[in-house]
N, C-alpha and C positions, 0 to 999 in steps of 0.2 A: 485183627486179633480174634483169634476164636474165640465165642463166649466162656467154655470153659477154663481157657486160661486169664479170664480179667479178672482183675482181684473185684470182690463185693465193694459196692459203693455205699456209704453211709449212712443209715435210716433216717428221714428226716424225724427231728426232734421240735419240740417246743419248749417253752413255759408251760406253768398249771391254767389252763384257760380257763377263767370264770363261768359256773354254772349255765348253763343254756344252751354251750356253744356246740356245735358239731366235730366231732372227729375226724380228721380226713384217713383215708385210707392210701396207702401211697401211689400215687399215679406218673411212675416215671417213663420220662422221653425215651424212647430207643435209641440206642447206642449206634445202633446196625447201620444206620443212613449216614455213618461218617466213615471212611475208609482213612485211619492214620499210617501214614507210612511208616517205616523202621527209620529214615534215615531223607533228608531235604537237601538240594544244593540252594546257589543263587540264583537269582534270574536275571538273566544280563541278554539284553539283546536279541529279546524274545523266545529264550530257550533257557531251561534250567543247566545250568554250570557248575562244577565243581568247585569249592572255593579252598584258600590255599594257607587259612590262617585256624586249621583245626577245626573241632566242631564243638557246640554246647548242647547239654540236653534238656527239654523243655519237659516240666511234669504237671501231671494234675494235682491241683492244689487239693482237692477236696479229698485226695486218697492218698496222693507224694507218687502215686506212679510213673514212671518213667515213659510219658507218651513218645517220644521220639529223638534222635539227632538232628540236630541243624546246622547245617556249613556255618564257620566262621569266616565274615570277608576281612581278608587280610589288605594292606593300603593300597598293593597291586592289583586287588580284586575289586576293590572304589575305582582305580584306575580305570578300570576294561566297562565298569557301567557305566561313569562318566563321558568316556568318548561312546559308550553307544548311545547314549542317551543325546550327546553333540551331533552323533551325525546323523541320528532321527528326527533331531531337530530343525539343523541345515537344509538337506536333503526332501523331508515330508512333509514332519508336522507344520514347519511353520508356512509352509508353504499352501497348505490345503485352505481351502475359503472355509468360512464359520458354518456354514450348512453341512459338510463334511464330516468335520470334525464335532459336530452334535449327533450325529448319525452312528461315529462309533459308542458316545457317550449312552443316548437313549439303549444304545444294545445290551452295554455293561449292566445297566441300567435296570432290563427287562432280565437277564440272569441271574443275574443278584433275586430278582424277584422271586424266579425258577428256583434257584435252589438254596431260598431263604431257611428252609427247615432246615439241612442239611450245613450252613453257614452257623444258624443260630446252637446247636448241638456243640458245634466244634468251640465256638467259640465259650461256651458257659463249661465246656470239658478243660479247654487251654488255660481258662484265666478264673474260674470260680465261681463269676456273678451267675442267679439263678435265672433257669431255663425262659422264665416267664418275662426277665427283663430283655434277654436276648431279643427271644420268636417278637416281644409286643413292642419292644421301643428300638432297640440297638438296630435289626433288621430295618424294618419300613423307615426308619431314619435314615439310614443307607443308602437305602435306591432311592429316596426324595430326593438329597444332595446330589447323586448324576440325573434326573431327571431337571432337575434346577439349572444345573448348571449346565447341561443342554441346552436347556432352552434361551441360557444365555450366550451360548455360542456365537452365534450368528448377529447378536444385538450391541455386541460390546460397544458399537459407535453411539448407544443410546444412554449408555450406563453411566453418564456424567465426566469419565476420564478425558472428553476429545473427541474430535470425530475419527480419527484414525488410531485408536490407542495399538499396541506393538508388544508382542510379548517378549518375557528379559531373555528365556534362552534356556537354560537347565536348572532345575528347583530340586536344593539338597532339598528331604524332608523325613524328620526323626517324630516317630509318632510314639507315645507312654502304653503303660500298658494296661489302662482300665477302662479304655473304651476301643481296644485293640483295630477294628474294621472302622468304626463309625469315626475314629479319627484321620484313619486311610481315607474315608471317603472327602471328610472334611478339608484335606490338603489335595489329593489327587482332581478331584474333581474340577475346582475354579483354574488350579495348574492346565486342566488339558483344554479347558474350555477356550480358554485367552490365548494356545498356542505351546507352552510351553512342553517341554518333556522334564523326567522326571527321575531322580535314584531316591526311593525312599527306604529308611529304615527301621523296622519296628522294632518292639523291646524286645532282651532278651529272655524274658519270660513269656511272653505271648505271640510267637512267628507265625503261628498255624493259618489263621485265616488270611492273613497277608501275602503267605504262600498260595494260600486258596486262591486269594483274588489274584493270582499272579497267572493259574490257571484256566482262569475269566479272561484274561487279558488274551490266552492263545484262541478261548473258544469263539470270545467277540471280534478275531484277526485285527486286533489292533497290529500296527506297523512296528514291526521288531523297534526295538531299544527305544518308544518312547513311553515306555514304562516299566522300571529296572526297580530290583529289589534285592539289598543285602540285609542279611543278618548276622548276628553279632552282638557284642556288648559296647562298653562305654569307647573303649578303643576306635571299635568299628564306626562309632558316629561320631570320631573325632577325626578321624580320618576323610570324612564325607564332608561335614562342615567345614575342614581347614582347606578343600581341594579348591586350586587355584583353576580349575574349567568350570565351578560354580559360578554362578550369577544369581542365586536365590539362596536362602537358607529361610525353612518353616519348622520351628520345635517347639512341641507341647510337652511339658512335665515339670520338673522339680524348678524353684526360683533360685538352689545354689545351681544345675546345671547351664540355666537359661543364664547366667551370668557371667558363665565359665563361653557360651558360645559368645554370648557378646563382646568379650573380652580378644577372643579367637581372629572374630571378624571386623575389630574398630582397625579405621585407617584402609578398611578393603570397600572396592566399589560393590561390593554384596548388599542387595535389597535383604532386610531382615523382619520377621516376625514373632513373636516369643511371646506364648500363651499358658502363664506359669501357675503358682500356686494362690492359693485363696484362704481368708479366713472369715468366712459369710456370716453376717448377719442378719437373723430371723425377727420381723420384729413385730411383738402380740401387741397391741392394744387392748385397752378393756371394753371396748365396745364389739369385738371381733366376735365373728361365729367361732364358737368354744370347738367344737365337731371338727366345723369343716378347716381349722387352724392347726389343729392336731392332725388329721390328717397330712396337711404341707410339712411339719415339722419332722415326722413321720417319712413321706417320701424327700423329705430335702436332707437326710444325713443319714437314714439307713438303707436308702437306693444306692444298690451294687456296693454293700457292706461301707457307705461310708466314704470311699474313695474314688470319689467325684473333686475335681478343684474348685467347682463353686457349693462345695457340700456347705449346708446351711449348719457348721459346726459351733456358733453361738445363738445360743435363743434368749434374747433380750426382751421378755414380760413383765405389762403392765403390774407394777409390785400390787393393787389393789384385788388383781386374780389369777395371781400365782399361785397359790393354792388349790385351785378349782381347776386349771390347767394342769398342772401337775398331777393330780390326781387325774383327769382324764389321758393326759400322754402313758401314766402308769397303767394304766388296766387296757389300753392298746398297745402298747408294748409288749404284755403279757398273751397277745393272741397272735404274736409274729411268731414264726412258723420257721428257725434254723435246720441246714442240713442238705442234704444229698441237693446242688445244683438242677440235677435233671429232673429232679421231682416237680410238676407243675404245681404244687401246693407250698413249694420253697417261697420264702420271703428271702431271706437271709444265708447269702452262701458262705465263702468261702476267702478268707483272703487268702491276695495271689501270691505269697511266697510267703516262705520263714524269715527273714530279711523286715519284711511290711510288716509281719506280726509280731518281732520282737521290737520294734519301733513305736508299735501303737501299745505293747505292754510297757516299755521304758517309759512313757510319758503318761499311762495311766496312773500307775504305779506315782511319778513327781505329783500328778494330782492329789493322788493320798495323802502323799508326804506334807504336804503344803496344806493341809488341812479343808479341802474341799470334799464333800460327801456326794460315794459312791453306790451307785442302784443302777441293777442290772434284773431281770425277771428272772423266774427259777428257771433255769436252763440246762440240758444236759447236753454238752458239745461231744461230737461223734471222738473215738481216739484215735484217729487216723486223720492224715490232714491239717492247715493254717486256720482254727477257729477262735472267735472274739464273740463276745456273746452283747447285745446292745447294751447301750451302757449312758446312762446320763448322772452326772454331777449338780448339787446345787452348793450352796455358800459357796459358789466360786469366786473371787477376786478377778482384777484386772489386772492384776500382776502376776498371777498363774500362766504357767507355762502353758495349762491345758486352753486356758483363754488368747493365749497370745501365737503359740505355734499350731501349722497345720498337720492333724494329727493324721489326716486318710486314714480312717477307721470309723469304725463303727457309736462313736463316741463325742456325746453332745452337754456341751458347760451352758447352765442355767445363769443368766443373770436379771437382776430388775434394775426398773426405772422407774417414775413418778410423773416426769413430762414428758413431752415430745424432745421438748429441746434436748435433759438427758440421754434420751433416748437414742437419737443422732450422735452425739458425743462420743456414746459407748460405739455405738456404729461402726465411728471411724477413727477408734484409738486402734488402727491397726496398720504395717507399714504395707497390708496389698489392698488391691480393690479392684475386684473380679466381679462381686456379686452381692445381692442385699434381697431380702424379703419385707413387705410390712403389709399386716393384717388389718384391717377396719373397714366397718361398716362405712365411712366417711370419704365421699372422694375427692373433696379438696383437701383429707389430711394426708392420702397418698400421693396426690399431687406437689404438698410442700413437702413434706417429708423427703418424698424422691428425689426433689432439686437439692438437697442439703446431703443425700447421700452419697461416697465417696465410693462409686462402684460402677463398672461398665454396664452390668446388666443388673438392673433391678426389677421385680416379680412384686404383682399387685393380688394378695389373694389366692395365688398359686406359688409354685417351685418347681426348677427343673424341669420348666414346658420350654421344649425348642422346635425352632422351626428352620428350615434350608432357607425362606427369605430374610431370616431375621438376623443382624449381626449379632457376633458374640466374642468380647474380650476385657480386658481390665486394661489398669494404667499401676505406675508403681510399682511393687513389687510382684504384681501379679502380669508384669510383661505389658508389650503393646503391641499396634494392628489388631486388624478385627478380619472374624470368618466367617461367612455365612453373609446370604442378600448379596447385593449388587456392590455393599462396603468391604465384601472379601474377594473381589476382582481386583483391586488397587494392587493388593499384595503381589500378582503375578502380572502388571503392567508397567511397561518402562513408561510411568508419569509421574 
């Protein structure tokens, strides 16, 4: 699109920042290094295809522009990926020794790398979160996970499964839309590693870099149809999970859709994985570095507005310096930086649809109603655009909606405790368990603590640090199997 026909993007805004601080001046990404098309098909069979169920348009959240068309796959368009995806399977992939098939992966791998600028743009354009989370975490996270999982190519006889483990054959895989790529990588990758090929499907608010990667796929000449991509909406991945030339089914998002697939797939010989919603606990101590606590709480629920599934959305403090915390999270708060995504001085973008943001207003809003108090910093949100301004609640209850549901947003319910034991309690008076934080100086108090908490991944002193060897999943309502490390080759091995 020529420059002068883009509509203006939105001036980044803040809060009043506390005397001292500096002003930024605005320093946005270039737009130029992304080329959006008018108009996207499928990708079946290692060539973009027309699809035959309509098409939907995908916008920028931070402006509501209409970035493009995307084919809708209709169930005969699942069809045509499915068998390419089977006879890539038969035919090549599974057939090539693990030295091979690491060889296309390091490539992907090493592109992603190449044209990480260009991926990271698109992606913080498609889906809202700021430029700075893309280029520094969502990128290098990306090419880790093929890089990783290259290297495990070749080794899978060492990886605990067997000596001779066997891949299942075709892996649906439906990825959410707030880590749009970096969720692609997370399923695609162990998928190609151990053999399998692949129809995956992203959301229908973020296809763009999926598409992208899809384009990866022709430059690194991976072998037609063992990496197939429809788009679409709920249809289109009911269509993909229900196909009977499946042998794999991987979905990350909601814990009513994760339910709805389970439900789809009981009684069928489909390997399943399902990495659902979360409602994490943060948990202060009063011995805790004051600074460096607030900072975790800070990046564990206002990283990518909030809508993260292990967002750290209850903060469970020491009631003896809940006050002194509180005040230090308020006047950090007050120096986040909302507005224009591309702007490298964005903290806080955009959420990804009108949908997400009248979700996180409906249940802000029952926090009011229910008598929990609301603090937000002075903020001016652009008028253009899905914006939420940060937001935390104290006198929250345990019987508050805002403490009990996952809000994905920007928006964090204060509670205390007294002991540890308490402290655990509140933890796990919840029906998922994804994720847990706990702060202290003390490292046999994170040690007990951690055994009593009710959560797949739990963070000592940190939040929301990942890594491609390190597993990551919950139990309960937050789904099961696990991705990442050598524990998310299981998922794509007939063991």
């Amino acid at each position: 699109m020529p420059a002068s026909q883009k509509p203006p993007t939105p001036a980044p805004t803040s809060g009043s920042a506390p005397a001292g601080l500096f002003d930024y001046a605005p320093a946005p990404e270039s737009r130029a290094i992304v080329e959006i098309k008018p108009s996207y098909e499928l990708f079946i069979g290692g060539e973009f295809a027309a699809g035959t169920g309509g098409t939907l348009k995908t916008v920028n959240p931070a402006t509501e522009e209409v970035l493009a068309e995307v084919a809708v796959a209709s169930a005969a368009d699942v069809d045509r990926a499915v068998a390419a995806a089977r006879t890539a399977y038969d035919t090549v992939w599974s057939k090539l020794p693990g030295s091979e098939r690491a060889k296309y992966l390091f490539r992907i791998a090493r592109i992603i790398q190449e044209r990480s600028r260009e991926l990271a743009v698109l992606e913080s354009i498609d889906n809202g979160k700021p430029i700075r989370e893309t280029r520094d975490v969502d990128l290098p996270l990306v090419a880790a996970h093929f890089f990783h999982y290259a290297g495990w190519a070749d080794k899978l006889s060492y990886a605990g499964y067997g000596p001779d483990p066997r891949p299942l054959g075709v892996a649906a895989q439906v990825i959410p839309w707030n880590f749009p790529l970096l969720m692609l990588a997370w399923k695609i990758a162990p998928a190609l590693a151990c053999g399998n090929t692949v129809v995956l499907k992203p959301a229908e608010t973020t296809p763009l870099t999926a598409l992208a990667f899809a384009s990866i796929c022709q430059q690194a000449e991976l072998p037609p149809g063992v990496v197939n991509i429809v788009t679409g909406a709920g249809e289109t991945g009911a269509a993909l999970v229900a196909h009977p030339g499946v042998d794999k089914v991987a979905f990350t998002g909601s814990t009513e859709v994760g339910r709805g697939i389970a439900r789809a797939v009981a009684g069928t010989s489909k390997k399943v994985t399902l990495e659902l919603g979360g409602k994490a606990a943060n948990i202060v101590f009063d011995d805790a570095p004051i600074d460096q606590a607030v900072e975790g709480i800070v990046d564990s629920i206002f990283f990518n507005q909030g809508q993260v599934c292990c967002a750290g959305s209850r903060l469970l403090v020491q009631e003896s310096i809940e006050q002194e915390l509180l005040d230090a999270l308020r006047r950090r708060m007050s120096t986040l930086r909302l507005g224009d995504p591309l702007d490298k001085n964005t903290d806080v973008g955009a959420i990804n649809s009108q949908a997400q943001l009248a979700r996180i207003t409906a249940l802000v809003e029952a926090g009011e109603q229910e008598g929990a108090e609301r603090w937000s910093p002075p903020c001016q949100l652009p008028g253009t655009g899905y914006w939420f301004a940060p937001t935390i609640f104290t006198n929250v209850s345990a019987t508050h909606r805002i403490a009990r549901e996952e809000i994905f947003g920007p928006v964090l319910s204060v509670l205390t405790f007294r002991t540890p034991d308490e402290a655990v309690a509140k933890a796990n008076n919840t029906p998922y368990g994804l994720s847990a934080g706990v702060w202290t100086e003390k490292g046999s108090r994170i040690l007990s603590v951690a055994k009593k908490l009710r959560a797949g991944v739990v963070w000592a002193n940190t939040f929301n640090k990942f890594d491609p060897s390190s597993p990551f999943g919950g139990y309960r309502e937050s789904g099961y199997g696990r991705e990442g490390g050598a524990h998310g080759l299981e998922a794509y091995l007939d063991v």
